[in-house]
Biotite code that builds the C-alpha atoms (Angstrom):
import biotite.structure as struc

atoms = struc.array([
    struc.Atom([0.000, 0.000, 0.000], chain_id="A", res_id=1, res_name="UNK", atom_name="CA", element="C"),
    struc.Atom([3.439, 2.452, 0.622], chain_id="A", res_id=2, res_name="UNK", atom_name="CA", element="C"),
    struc.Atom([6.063, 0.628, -0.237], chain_id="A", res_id=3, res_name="UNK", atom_name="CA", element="C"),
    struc.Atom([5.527, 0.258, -4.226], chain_id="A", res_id=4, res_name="UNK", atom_name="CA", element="C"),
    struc.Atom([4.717, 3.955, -4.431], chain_id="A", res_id=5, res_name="UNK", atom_name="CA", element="C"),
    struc.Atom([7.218, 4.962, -1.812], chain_id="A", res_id=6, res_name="UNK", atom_name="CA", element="C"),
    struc.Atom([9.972, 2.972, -3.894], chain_id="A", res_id=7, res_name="UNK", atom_name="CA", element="C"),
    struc.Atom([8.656, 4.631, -7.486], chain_id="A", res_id=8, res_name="UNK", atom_name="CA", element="C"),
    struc.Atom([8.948, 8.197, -6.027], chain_id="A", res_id=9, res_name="UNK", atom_name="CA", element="C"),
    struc.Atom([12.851, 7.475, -4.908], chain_id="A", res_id=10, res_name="UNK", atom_name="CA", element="C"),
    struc.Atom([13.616, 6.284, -8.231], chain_id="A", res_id=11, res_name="UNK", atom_name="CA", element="C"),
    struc.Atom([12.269, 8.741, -10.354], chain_id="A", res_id=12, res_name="UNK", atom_name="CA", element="C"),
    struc.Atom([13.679, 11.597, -7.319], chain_id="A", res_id=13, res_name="UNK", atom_name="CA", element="C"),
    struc.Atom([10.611, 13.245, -6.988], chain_id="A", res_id=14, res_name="UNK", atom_name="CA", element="C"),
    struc.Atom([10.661, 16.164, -4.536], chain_id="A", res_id=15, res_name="UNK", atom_name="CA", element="C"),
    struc.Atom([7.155, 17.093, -4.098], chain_id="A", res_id=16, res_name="UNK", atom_name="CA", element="C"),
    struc.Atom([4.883, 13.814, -2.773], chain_id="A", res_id=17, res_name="UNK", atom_name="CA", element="C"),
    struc.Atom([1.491, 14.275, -2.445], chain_id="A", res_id=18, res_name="UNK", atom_name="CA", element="C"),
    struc.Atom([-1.072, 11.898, -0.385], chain_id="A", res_id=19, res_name="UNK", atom_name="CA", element="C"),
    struc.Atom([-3.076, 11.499, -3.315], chain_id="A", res_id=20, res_name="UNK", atom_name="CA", element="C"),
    struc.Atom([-0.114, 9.205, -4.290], chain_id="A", res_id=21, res_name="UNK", atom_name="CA", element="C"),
    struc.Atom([-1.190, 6.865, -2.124], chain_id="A", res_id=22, res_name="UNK", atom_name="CA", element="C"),
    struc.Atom([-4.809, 6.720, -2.034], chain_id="A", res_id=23, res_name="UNK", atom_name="CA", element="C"),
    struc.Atom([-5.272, 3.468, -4.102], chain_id="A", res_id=24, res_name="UNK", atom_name="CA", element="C"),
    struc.Atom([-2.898, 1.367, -1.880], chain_id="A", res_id=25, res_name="UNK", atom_name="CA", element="C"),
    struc.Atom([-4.482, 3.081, 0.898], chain_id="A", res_id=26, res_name="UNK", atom_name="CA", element="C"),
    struc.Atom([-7.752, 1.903, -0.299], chain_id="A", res_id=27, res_name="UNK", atom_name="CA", element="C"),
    struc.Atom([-6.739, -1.624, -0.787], chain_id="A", res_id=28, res_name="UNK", atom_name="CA", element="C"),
    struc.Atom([-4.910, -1.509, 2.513], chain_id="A", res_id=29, res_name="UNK", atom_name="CA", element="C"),
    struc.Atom([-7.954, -0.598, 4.203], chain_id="A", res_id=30, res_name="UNK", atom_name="CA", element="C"),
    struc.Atom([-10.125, -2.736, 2.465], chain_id="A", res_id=31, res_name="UNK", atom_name="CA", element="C"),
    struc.Atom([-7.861, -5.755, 3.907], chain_id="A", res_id=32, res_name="UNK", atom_name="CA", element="C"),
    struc.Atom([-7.880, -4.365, 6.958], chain_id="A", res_id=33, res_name="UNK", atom_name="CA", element="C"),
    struc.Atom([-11.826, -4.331, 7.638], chain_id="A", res_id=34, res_name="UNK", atom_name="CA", element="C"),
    struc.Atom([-12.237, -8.032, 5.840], chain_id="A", res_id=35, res_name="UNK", atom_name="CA", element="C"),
    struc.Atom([-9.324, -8.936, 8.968], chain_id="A", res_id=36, res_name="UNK", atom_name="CA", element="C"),
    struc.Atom([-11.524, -7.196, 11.640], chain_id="A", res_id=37, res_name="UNK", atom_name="CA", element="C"),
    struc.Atom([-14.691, -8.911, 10.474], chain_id="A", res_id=38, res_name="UNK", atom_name="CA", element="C"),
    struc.Atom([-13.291, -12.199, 10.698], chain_id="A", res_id=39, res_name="UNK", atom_name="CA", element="C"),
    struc.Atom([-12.022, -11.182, 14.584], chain_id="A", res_id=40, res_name="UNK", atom_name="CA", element="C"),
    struc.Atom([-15.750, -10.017, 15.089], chain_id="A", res_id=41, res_name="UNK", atom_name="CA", element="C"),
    struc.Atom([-17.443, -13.165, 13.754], chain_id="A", res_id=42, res_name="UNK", atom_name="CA", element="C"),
    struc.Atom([-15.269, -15.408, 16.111], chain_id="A", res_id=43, res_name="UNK", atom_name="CA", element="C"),
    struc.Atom([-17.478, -17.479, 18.493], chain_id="A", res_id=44, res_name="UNK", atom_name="CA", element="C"),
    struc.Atom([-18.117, -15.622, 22.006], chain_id="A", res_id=45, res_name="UNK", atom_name="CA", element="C"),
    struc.Atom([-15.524, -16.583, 24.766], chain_id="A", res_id=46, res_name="UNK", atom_name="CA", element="C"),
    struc.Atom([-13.103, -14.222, 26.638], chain_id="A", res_id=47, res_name="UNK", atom_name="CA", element="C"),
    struc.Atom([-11.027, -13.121, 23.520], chain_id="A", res_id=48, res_name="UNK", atom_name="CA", element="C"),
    struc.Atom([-14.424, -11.900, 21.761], chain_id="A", res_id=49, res_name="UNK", atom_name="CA", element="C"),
    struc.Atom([-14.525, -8.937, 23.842], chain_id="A", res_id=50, res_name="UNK", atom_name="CA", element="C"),
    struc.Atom([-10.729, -8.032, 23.347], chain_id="A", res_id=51, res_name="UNK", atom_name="CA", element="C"),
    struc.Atom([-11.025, -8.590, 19.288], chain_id="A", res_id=52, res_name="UNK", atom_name="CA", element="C"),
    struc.Atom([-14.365, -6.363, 19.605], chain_id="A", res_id=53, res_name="UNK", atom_name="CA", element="C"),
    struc.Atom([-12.522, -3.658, 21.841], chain_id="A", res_id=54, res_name="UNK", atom_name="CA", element="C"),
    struc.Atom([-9.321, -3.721, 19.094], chain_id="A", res_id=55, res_name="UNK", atom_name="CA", element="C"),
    struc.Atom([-11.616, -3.422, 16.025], chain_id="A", res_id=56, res_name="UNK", atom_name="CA", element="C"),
    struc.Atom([-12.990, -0.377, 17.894], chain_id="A", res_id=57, res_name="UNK", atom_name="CA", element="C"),
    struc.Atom([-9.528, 0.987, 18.715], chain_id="A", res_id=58, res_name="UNK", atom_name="CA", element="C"),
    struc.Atom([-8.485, 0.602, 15.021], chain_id="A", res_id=59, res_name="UNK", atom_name="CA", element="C"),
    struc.Atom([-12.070, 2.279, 13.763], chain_id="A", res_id=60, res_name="UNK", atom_name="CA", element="C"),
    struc.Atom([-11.358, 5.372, 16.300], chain_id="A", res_id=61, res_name="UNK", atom_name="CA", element="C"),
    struc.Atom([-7.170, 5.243, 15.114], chain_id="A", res_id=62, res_name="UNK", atom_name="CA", element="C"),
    struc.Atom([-8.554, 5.526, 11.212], chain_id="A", res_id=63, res_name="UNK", atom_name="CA", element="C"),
    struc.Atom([-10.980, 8.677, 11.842], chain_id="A", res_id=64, res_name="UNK", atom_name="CA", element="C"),
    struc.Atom([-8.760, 10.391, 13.923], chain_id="A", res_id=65, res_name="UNK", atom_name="CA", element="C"),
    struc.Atom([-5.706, 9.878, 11.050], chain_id="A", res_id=66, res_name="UNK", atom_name="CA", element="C"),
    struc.Atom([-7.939, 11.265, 8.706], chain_id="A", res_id=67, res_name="UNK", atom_name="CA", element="C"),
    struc.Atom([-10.012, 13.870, 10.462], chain_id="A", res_id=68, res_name="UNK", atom_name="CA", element="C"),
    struc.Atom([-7.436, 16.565, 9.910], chain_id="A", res_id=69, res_name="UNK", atom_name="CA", element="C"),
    struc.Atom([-7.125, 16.124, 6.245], chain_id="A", res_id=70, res_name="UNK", atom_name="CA", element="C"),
    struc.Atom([-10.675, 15.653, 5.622], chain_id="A", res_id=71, res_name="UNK", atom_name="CA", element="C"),
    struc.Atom([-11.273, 18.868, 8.199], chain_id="A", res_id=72, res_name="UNK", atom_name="CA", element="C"),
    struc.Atom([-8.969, 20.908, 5.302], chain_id="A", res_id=73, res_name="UNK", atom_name="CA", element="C"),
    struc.Atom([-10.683, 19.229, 2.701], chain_id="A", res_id=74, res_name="UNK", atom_name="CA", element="C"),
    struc.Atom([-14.386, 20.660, 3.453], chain_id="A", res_id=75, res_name="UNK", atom_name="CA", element="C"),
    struc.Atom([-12.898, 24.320, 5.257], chain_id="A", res_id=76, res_name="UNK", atom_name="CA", element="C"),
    struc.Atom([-10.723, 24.743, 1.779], chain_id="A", res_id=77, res_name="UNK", atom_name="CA", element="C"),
    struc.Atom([-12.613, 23.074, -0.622], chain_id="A", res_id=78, res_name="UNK", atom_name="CA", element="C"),
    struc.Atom([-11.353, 21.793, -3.918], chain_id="A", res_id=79, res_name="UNK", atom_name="CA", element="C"),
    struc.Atom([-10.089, 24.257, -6.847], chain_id="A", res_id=80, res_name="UNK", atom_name="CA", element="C"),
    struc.Atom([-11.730, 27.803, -6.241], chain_id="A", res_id=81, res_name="UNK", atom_name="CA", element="C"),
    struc.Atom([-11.865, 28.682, -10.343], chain_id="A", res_id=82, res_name="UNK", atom_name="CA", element="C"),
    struc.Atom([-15.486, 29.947, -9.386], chain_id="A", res_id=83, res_name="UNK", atom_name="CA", element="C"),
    struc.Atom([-14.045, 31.960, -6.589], chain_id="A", res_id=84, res_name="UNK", atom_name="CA", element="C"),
    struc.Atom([-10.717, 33.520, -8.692], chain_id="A", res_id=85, res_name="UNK", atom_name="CA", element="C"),
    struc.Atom([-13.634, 34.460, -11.745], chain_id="A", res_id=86, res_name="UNK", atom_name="CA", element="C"),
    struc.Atom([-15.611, 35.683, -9.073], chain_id="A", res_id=87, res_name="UNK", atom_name="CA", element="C"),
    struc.Atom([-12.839, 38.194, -8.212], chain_id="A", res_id=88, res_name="UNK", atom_name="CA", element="C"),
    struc.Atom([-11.476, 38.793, -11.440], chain_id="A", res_id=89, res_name="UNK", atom_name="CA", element="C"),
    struc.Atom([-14.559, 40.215, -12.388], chain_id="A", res_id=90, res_name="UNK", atom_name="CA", element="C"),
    struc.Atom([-14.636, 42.320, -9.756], chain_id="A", res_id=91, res_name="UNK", atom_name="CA", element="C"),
    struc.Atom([-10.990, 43.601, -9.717], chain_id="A", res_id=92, res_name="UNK", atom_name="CA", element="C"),
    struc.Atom([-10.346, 44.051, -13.487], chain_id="A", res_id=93, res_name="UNK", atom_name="CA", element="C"),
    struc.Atom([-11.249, 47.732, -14.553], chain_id="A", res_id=94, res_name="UNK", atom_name="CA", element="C"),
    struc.Atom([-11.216, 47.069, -18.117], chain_id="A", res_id=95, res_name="UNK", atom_name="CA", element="C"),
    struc.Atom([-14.411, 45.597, -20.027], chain_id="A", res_id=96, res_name="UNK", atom_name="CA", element="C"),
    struc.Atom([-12.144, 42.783, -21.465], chain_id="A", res_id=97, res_name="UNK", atom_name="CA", element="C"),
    struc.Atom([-10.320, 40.774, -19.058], chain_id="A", res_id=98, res_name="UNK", atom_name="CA", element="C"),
    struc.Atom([-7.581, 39.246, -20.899], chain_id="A", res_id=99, res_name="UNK", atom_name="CA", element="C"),
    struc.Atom([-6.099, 36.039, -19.238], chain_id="A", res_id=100, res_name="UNK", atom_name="CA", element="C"),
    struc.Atom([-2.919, 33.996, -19.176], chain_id="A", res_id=101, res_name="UNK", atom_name="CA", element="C"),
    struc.Atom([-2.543, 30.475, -17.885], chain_id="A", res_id=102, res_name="UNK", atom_name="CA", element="C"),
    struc.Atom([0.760, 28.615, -16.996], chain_id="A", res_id=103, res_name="UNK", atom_name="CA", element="C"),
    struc.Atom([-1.059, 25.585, -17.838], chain_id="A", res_id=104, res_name="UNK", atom_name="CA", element="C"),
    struc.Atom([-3.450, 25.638, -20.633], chain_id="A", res_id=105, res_name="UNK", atom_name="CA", element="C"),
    struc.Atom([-4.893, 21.966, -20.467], chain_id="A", res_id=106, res_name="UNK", atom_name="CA", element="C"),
    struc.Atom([-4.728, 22.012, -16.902], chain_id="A", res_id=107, res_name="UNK", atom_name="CA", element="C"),
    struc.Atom([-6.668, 25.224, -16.893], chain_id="A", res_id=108, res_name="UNK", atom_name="CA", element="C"),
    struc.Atom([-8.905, 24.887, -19.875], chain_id="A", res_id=109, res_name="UNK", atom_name="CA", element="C"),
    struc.Atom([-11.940, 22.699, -18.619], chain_id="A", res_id=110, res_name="UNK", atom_name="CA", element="C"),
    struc.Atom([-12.604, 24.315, -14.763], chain_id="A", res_id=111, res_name="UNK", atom_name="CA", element="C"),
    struc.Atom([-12.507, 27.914, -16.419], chain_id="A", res_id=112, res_name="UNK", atom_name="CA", element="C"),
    struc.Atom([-15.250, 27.029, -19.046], chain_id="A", res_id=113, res_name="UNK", atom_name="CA", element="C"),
    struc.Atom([-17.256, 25.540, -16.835], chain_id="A", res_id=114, res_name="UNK", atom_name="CA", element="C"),
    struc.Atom([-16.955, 28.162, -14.329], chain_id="A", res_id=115, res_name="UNK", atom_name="CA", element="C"),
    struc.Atom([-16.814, 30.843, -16.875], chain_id="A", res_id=116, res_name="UNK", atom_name="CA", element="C"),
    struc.Atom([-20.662, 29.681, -18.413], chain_id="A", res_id=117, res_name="UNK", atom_name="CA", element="C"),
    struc.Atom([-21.811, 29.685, -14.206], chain_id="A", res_id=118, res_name="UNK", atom_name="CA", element="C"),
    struc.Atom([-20.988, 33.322, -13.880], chain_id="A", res_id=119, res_name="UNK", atom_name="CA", element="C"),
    struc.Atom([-21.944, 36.440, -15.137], chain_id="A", res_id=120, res_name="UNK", atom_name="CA", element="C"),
    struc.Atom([-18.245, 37.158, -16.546], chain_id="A", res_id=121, res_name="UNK", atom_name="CA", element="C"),
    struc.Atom([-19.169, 35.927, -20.078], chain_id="A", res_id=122, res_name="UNK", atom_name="CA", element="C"),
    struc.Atom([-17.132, 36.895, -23.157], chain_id="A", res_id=123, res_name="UNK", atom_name="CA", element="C"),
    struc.Atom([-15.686, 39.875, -21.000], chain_id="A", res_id=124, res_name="UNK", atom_name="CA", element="C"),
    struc.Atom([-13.269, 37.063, -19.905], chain_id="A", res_id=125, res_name="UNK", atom_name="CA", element="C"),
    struc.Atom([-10.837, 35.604, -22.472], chain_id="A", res_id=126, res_name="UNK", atom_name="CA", element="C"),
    struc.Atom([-7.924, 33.698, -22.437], chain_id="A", res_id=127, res_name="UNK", atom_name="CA", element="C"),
    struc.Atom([-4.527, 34.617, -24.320], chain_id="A", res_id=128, res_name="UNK", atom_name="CA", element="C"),
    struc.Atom([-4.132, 31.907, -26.426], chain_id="A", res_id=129, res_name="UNK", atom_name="CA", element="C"),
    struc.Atom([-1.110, 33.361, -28.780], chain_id="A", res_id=130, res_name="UNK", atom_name="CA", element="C"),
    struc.Atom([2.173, 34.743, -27.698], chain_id="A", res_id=131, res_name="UNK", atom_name="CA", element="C"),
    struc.Atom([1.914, 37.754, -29.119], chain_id="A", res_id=132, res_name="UNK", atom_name="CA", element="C"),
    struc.Atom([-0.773, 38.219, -26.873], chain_id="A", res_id=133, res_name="UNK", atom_name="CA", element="C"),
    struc.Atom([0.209, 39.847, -23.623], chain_id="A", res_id=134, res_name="UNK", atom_name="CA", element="C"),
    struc.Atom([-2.366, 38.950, -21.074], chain_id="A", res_id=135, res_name="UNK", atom_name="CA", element="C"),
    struc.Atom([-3.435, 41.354, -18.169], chain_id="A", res_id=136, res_name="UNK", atom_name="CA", element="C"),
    struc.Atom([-3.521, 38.865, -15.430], chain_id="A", res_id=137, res_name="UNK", atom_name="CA", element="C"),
    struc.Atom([-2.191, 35.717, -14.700], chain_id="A", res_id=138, res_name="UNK", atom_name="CA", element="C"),
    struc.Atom([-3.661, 32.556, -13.679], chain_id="A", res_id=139, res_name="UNK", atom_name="CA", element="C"),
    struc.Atom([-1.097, 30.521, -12.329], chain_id="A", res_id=140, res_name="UNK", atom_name="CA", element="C"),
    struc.Atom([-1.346, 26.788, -10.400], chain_id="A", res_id=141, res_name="UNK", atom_name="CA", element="C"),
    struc.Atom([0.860, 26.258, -7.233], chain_id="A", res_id=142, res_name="UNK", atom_name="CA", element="C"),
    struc.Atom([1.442, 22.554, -5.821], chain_id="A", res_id=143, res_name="UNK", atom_name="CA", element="C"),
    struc.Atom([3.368, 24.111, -3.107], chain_id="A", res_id=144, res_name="UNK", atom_name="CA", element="C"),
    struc.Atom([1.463, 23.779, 0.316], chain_id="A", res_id=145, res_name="UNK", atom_name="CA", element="C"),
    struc.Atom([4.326, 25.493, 2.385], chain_id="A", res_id=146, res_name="UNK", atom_name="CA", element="C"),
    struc.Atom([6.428, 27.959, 0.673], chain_id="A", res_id=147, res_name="UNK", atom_name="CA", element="C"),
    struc.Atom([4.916, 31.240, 0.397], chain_id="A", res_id=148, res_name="UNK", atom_name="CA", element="C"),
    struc.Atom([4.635, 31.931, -3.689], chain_id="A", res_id=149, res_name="UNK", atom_name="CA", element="C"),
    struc.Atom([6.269, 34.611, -5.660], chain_id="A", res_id=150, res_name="UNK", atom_name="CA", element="C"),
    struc.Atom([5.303, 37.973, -5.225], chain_id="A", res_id=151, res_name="UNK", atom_name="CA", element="C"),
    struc.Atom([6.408, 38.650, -8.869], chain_id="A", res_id=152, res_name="UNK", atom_name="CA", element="C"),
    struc.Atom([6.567, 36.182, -11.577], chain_id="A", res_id=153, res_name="UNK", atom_name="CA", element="C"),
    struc.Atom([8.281, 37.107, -15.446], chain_id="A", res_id=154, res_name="UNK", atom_name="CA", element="C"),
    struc.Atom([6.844, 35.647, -18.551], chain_id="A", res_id=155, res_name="UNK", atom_name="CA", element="C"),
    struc.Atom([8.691, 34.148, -21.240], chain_id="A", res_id=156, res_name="UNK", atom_name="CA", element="C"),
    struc.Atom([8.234, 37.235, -22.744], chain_id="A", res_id=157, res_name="UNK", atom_name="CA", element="C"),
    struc.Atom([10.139, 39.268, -19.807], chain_id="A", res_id=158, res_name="UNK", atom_name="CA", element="C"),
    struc.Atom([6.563, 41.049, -19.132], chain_id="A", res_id=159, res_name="UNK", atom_name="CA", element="C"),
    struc.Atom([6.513, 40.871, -15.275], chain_id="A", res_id=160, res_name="UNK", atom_name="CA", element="C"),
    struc.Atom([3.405, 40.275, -13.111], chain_id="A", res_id=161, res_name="UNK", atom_name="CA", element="C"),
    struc.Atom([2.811, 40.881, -9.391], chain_id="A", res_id=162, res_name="UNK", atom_name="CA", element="C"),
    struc.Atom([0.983, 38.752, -7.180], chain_id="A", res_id=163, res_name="UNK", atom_name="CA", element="C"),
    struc.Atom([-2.883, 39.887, -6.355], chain_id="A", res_id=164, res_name="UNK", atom_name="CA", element="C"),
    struc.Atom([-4.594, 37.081, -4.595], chain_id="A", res_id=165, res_name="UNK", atom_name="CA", element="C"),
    struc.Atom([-4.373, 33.533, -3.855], chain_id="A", res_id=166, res_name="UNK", atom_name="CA", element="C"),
    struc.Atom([-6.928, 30.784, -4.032], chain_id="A", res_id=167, res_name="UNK", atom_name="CA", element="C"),
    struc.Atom([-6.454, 27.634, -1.142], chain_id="A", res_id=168, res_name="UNK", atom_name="CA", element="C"),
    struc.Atom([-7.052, 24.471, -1.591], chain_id="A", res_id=169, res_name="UNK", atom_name="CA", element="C"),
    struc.Atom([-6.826, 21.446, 0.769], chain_id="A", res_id=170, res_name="UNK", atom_name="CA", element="C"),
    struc.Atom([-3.909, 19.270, 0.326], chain_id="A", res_id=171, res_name="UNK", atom_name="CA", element="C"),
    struc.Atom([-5.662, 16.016, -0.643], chain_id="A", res_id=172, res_name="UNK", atom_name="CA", element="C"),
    struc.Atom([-7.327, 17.348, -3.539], chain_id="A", res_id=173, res_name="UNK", atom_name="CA", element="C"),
    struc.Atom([-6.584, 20.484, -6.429], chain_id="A", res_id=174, res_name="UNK", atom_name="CA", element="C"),
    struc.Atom([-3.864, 22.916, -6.069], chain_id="A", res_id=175, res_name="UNK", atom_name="CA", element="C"),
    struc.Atom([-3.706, 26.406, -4.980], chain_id="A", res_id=176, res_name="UNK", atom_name="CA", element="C"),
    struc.Atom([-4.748, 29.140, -7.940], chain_id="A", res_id=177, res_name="UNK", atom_name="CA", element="C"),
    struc.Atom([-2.594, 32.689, -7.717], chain_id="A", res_id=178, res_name="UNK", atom_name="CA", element="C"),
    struc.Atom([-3.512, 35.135, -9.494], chain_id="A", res_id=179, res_name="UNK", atom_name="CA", element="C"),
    struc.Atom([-1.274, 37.776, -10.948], chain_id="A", res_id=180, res_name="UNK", atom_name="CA", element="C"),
    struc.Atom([-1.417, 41.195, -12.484], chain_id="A", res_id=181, res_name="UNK", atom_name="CA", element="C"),
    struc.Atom([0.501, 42.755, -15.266], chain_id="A", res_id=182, res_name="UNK", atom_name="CA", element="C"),
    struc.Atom([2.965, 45.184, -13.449], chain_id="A", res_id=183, res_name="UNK", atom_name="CA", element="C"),
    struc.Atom([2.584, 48.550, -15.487], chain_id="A", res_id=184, res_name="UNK", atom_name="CA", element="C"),
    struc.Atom([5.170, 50.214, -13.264], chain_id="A", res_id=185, res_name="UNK", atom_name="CA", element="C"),
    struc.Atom([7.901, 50.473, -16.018], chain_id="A", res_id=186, res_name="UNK", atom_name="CA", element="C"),
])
């Protein structure tokens, strides 16, 4: 249930692990562990009975506990926030046209058009989709749950942004959206 996935992440040196990693082991794990604790509930009565019944109930406690803080994150935080960050662009751009970059265009595409037909943003919100394009804001994805991100980011371009707002999300599930505004400064 660890160890394959544990061993796979050394090899290939990944630096960022992630609990969804594990979920399927940890499902299958967990589904061997009830099927045990069954079978130590269905033994006959005598004076074990009572210690199997008093261990399964330790191990059900040991299981919600382990998982009440993530799944405490998971409904406080919630999962993605697009609604929320179109929510707020709409309400912090000046200009009719809000012109939008992603750092990840397939990552970004589907959650923004759903979101985007939910909302009353409509075609005021578009996304810069050629490089000549040089988008007003910034909608970048961050993995990171403990590092503060960048107040300023640069485009490949050298057109810098500045940070404006970020969107949480709980560990277990999405990543955190940032979104960042051209820097007119210059």
């Amino acid at each position: 249930a660890v160890v394959v996935p544990a061993i796979l992440l050394l090899v290939m040196n990944r630096q960022d692990i992630y609990p969804r990693y594990f979920l399927i082991g940890t499902l299958l794990f967990q589904l061997s562990l009830a099927r045990w604790i069954a079978s130590l509930l269905e033994t006959e009565d005598g004076p074990q009975r009572r210690y199997q019944q008093l261990a399964g109930g330790a191990l059900l406690v040991a299981f919600v506990a382990a998982n009440a803080t993530l799944d405490r994150q998971l409904i406080v935080l919630q999962r993605g926030h697009y609604e929320d960050a179109i929510r707020w662009l709409q309400d912090h751009a000046e200009s009719e046209r809000i012109l939008l970059g992603v750092d990840h265009p397939l990552r970004h595409r589907f959650p923004l058009g759903y979101y985007v037909a939910r909302t009353e943003i409509g075609e005021r919100l578009q996304l810069a989709t050629r490089s000549e394009q040089v988008p007003d804001w910034l909608l970048v994805h961050d993995l990171n749950r403990i590092a503060q991100p960048s107040e300023t980011v640069t485009s490949a371009t050298g057109v810098q942004f500045r940070l404006q707002k970020i969107f949480r999300t709980a560990p277990l599930s999405g990543w955190n959206l940032l979104i960042y505004r051209r820097d007119n400064s210059e």
